[in-house]
N, C-alpha and C positions, 0 to 999 in steps of 0.2 A: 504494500500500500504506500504512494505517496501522499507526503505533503508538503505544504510552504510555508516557510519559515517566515512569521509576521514579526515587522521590525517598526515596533513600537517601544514604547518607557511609557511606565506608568506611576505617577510621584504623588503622594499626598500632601498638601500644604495648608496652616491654615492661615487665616487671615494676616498674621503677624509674619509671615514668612518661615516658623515654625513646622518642621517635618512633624507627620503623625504617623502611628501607626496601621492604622483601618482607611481602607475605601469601599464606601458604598455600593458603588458599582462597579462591574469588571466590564470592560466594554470591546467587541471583536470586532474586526471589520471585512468588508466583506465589497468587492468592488466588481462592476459590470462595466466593459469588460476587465477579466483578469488575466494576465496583469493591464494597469494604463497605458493608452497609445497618445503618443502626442498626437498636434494635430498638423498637417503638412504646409510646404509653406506654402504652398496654392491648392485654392481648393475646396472643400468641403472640410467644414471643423469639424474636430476627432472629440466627440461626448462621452462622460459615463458618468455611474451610475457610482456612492457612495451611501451604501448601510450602514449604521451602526449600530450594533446590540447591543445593550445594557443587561448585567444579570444581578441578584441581590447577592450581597456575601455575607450577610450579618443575619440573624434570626430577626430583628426588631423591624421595624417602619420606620422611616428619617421622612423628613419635610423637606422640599426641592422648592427654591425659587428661582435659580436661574440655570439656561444652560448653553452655554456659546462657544463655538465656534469660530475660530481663526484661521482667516484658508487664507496662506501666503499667493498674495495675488499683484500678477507682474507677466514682461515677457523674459526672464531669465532662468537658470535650470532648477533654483530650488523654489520658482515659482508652482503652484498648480496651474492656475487660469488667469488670463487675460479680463475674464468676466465674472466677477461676482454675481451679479444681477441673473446670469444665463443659468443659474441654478434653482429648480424648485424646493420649498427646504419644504419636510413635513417631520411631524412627532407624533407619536402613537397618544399623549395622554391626552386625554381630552381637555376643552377648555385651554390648552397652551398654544400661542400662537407666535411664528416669527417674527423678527425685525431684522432685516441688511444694512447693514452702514458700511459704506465703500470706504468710508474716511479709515474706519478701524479696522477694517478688513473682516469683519464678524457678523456669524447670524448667529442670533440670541433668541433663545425660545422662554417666554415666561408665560405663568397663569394665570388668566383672569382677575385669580383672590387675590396675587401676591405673594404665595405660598401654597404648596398643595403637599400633599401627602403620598408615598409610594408605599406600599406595603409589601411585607418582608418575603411574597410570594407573587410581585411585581416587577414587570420588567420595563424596560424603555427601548423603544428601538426609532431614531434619530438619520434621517434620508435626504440626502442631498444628490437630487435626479437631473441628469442632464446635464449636466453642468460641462463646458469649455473647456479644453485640454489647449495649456499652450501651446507651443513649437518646442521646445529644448528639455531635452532628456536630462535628468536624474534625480533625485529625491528629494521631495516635498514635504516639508510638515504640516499634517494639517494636527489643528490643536485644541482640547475637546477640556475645558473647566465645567467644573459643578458646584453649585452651589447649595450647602445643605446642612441638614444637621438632624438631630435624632429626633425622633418624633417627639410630642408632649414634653419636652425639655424646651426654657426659654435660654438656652447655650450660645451661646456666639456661634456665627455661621464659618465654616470652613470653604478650603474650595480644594477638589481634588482635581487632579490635571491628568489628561492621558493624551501625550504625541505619537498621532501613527508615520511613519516615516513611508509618503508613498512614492514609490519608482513608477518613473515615468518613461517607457519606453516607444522604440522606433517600430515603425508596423511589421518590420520585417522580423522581427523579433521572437521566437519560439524554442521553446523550453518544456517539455510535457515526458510526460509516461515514464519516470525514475522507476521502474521495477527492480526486484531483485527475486531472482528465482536460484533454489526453494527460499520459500521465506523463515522457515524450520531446518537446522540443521543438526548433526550430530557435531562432537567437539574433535576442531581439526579439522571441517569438513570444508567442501567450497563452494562457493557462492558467485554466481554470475551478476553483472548490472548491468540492464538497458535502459535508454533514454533515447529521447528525440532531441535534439540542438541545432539552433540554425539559425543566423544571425547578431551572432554571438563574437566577441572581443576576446575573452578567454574565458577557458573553461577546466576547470579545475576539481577534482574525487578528492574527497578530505577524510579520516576515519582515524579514529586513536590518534595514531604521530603520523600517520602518513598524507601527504597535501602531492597528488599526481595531474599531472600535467595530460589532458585527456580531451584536449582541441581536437577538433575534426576524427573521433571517435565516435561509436556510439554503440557498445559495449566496450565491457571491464571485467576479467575475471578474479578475483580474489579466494588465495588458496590460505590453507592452514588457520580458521576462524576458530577459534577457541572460548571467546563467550560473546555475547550477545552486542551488538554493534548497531550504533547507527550511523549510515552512510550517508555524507552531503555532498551533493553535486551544486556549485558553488558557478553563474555565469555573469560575468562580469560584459557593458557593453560601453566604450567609450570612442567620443564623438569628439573632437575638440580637445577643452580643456576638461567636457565635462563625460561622471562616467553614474551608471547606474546599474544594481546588482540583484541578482533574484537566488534564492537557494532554495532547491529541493531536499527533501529526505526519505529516507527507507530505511527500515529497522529490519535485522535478523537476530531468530534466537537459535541460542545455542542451546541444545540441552544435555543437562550436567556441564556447564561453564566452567573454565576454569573463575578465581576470584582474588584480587585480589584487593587487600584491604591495608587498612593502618593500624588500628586497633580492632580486635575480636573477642568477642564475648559470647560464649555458647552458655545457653541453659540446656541440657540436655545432655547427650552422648556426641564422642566428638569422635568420628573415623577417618582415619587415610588408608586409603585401598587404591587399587587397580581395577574401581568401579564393578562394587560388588555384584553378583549373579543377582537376577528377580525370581523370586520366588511366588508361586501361586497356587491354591487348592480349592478343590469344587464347591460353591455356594452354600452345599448342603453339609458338608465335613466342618468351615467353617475354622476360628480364629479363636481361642481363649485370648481374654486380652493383656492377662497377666500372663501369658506365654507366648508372644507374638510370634512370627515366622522371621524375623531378623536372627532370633536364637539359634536356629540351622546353621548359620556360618561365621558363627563367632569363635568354635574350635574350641568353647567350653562345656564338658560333658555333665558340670553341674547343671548346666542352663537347658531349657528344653522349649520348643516348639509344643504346645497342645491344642488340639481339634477342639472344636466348640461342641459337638456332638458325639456318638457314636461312628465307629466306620461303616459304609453303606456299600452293596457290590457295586462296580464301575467308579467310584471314589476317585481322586488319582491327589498328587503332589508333584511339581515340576517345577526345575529349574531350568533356568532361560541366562544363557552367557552371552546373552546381547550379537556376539559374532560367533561362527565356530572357530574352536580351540581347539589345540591338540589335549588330549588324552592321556594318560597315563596309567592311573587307577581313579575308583570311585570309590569312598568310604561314607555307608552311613552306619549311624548308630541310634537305632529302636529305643522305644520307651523312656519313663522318668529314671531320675538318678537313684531309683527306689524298686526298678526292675518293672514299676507298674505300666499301663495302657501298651503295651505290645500291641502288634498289627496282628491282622488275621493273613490270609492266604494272599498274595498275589506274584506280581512280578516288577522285574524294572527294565526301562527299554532307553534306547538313544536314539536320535533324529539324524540321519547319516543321506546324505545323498537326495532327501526328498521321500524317505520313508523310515517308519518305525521299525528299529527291530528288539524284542526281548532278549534279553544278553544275560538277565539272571533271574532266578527265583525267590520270594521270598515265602518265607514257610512260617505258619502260625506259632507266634511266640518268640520271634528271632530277634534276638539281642543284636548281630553286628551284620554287615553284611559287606564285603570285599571284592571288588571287582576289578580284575586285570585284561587289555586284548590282545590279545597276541598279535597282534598287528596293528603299524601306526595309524591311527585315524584322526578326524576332525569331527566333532559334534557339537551342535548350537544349545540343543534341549536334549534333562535327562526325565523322565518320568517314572515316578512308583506308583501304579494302578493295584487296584484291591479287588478281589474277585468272590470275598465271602463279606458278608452282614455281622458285625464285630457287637461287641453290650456293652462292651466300653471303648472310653474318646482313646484318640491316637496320639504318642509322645514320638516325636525325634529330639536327640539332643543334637545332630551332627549332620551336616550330609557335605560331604566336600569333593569337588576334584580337582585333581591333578597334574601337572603342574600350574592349573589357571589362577594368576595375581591372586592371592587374600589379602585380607585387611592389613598392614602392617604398623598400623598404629592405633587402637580404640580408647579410649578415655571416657571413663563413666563415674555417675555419684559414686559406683561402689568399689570401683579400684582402672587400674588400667596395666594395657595388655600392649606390650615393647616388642615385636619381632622383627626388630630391628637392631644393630648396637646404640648403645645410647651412651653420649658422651656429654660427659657435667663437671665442666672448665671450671667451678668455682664450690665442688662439690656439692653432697645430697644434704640434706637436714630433716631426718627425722622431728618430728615436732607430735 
């Protein structure tokens, strides 16, 4: 998905030229056409169209007396228009009506009363149609004060201010369709960009640290994404002395990002792995949740995996190693650390080539179960299927294979597990 990057400031002030913290309203803008066309130098003038939307940000009602606008108006490039007057202004509240004054360059919207009321599930939307596009391309301020203050409070009135900074461009001017496909990626993966560009000055891909040089392109492939990114196509168009600039964006996510941070704070359990296997069992077997399915690959034979139910025929338990891996051995271990909920009858199978095959049995009551192939293989998924109706739930403490990554560092309230060397420059301290 793209979008455009709007280049406004939005500043609260009050009467006394005091910063505040709160504004009233958030206000977006929104222009027909988008972006602006200047207007040629013979010819038929280039028009549009300015919306403005207002939204509440506060839970209360404020009282609004004024609301004005300052359109920089002239023939030079941070002009907008030649013509004030060539603009219809409208306002959504009712009873509020404009004034133009050429002298100051503003239309001012006020209310009938003197003051009117907005409420705090009230919006303002502020139109200025038609309106004359000079000759000279680049950015315009136009400048949006309010005048207000909280409802039922006789408080001094403030004025909050928002500048949208509009570009003004030449008709030849086109910039559209920043796609990136996929827009989902795995970590590491890669990631294509297309766009449309054309009449353009330079054009520039920006991302993390990297700012590429991508004029007269229109793709870009990007390898090795590792977390989640947003890409700016950044097009620069300059006439003269003067220049004016549009930027698109598109975001990719990565999933399982890498991350990197300043400070870290886990509540919780903390693991470093080689992106641990997914574990999953049928709806009906089910989750104790004081014994979750994370317990299977923790390599602790205190800690156990237990079923929410009973085991049921067709039942199953499967691991999922995201890619196929090579093989070595498979080790699970059956039941609590107490010998109890053993399985009943089934088997266990691997996903090899685009089919299952059973590679071992498991036999009611089986405490461990080991599995070596005699030949090298690769397999993505391992699954234990159950072929008898059990009376009690089912415990694994274990299920692992061989040689694929495990966790190599976990960190828990209740201690933590190093399979790693661990080196401590300034030694340990028991406490």
């Amino acid at each position: 998905m793209t979008s455009t990057i709007p280049r406004y400031t939005a500043n609260t002030f009050t009467t006394d030229g005091a910063v505040t913290n709160t504004s009233p309203l958030h206000f977006d803008l929104n222009t027909n056409p988008d972006p602006v066309r200047i207007s040629p130098s013979n010819g038929d003038t280039q028009r549009a169209d300015f919306v403005l939307v207002g939204s509440r940000r506060s839970a209360s009602a404020i009282e609004c007396r004024k609301i004005t606008l300052t359109v920089p108006t002239g023939n030079n490039s941070p002009d907008l228009t030649t013509d004030l007057t060539s603009a219809a202004a409208q306002i959504s509240l009712p009873d509020w009506t404009p004034e133009t004054n050429t002298a100051t360059k503003t239309i001012t919207f006020t209310p009938t009363s003197g003051h009117a009321e907005i409420g705090r599930d009230q919006g303002v939307t502020v139109q200025l149609m038609g309106m004359r596009i000079n000759t000279e391309i680049g950015s315009a301020p136009l400048r949006m004060d309010l005048e207000w203050r909280e409802a039922g409070h006789n408080d001094p009135w403030q004025t909050g201010t928002t500048i949208f900074d509009i570009g003004k461009f030449p008709p030849n001017f086109h910039l559209a369709n920043f796609i990136a496909e996929p827009l989902i990626i795995d970590n590491n993966g890669a990631v294509e960009l297309d766009w449309e560009a054309s009449g353009v000055s330079s054009l520039r891909l920006l991302y993390d640290a990297a700012d590429i040089n991508v004029l007269n392109l229109t793709t870009y492939p990007v390898n090795n994404v590792t977390h989640t990114t947003v890409f700016y196509l950044r097009a620069t168009v300059q006439v003269g002395n003067n220049t004016v600039e549009r930027t698109l964006t598109t975001t990719v996510t990565v999933r399982i990002p890498d991350l990197e941070v300043g400070n870290l704070r886990v509540h919780g359990d903390f693991t470093i792995a080689s992106r641990l296997p997914m574990v999953t069992v049928t709806p009906q077997l089910g989750v104790d949740e004081r014994h979750p399915l994370k317990n299977l690959l923790n390599e602790n034979l205190e800690t156990y995996y237990l079923s929410n139910a009973p085991v049921q025929a067709d039942d199953r338990v499967e691991l999922d190693l995201h890619a196929p891996a090579e093989i070595n051995t498979i080790d699970v271990y059956f039941g609590d650390p107490d010998g109890g909920n053993l399985p009943p009858s089934g088997a266990m199978w691997i996903f090899i080539l685009g089919i299952w095959i059973r590679v071992a049995e498991i036999v009611p009551g089986q405490r461990e179960l080991h599995w070596t192939p005699t030949t090298r293989l690769l397999a993505q998924f391992i699954r234990l299927t159950f072929v008898e109706t059990s009376t009690t739930n089912l415990a694994i403490r274990s299920m692992r294979v061989s040689p694929y990554p495990w966790p190599k560092l976990e960190v828990t309230p209740d201690g933590a597990l190093f399979d790693v060397p661990v080196t401590a420059r300034r030694g340990i301290t028991e406490v």
